[in-house]
N, C-alpha and C positions, 0 to 999 in steps of 0.2 A: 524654674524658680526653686530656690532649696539652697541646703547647706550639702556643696558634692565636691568632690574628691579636688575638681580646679579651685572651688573656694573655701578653702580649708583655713586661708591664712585670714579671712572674714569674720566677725563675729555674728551668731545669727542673729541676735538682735543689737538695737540702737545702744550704745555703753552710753555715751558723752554728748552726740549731737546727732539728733534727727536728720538726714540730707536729700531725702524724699517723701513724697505723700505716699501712705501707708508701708512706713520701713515699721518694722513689729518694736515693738517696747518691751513686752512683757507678753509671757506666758503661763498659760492654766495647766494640769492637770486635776484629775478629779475623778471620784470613781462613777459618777453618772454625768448625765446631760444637764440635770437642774443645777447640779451644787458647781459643774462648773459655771454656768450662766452668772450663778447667787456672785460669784468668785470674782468673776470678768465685770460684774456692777461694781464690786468695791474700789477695784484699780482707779486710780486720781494721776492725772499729769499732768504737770503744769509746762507748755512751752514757752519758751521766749524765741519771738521771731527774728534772726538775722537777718543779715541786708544778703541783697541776691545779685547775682550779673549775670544779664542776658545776652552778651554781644563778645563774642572773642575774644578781641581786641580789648575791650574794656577788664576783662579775668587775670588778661595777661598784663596788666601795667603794674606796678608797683604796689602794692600794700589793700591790694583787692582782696577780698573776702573768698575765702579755699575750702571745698570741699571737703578736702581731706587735709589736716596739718603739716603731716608728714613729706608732701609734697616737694622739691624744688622749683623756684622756676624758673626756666634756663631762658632768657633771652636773645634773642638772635642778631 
């Protein structure tokens, strides 16, 4: 898990859309332990939940909700 040399073309964290349980949002630095904790309190996120597809078949059909945008989806 990390940001390594195969996943470079990745951002390490979430830009536009969350697409797993615990993908990072945001990141602290800090010069101790407290002030980062005080820091990691302030952060607010607000999600909005998309629709999900759990079945192959159902990903692959027409105008189903995509992981990534970027995507094509070539059908056979």
């Amino acid at each position: 898990m990390g940001w390594m040399p195969t996943t470079r073309d990745e951002s390490p964290l979430a830009t536009d859309k969350v697409r797993y349980l615990a993908e990072a949002v945001a990141g602290v630095a800090a010069k101790d332990e407290d002030t980062a904790e005080e820091a990691c309190d302030l952060i607010k996120v607000d999600y909005k939940e998309l629709p999900g597809v759990f079945e192959p078949e159902e990903a692959m059909k027409e105008g189903a909700p995509k992981v990534h945008d970027y995507v094509k989806i070539i059908s056979a």
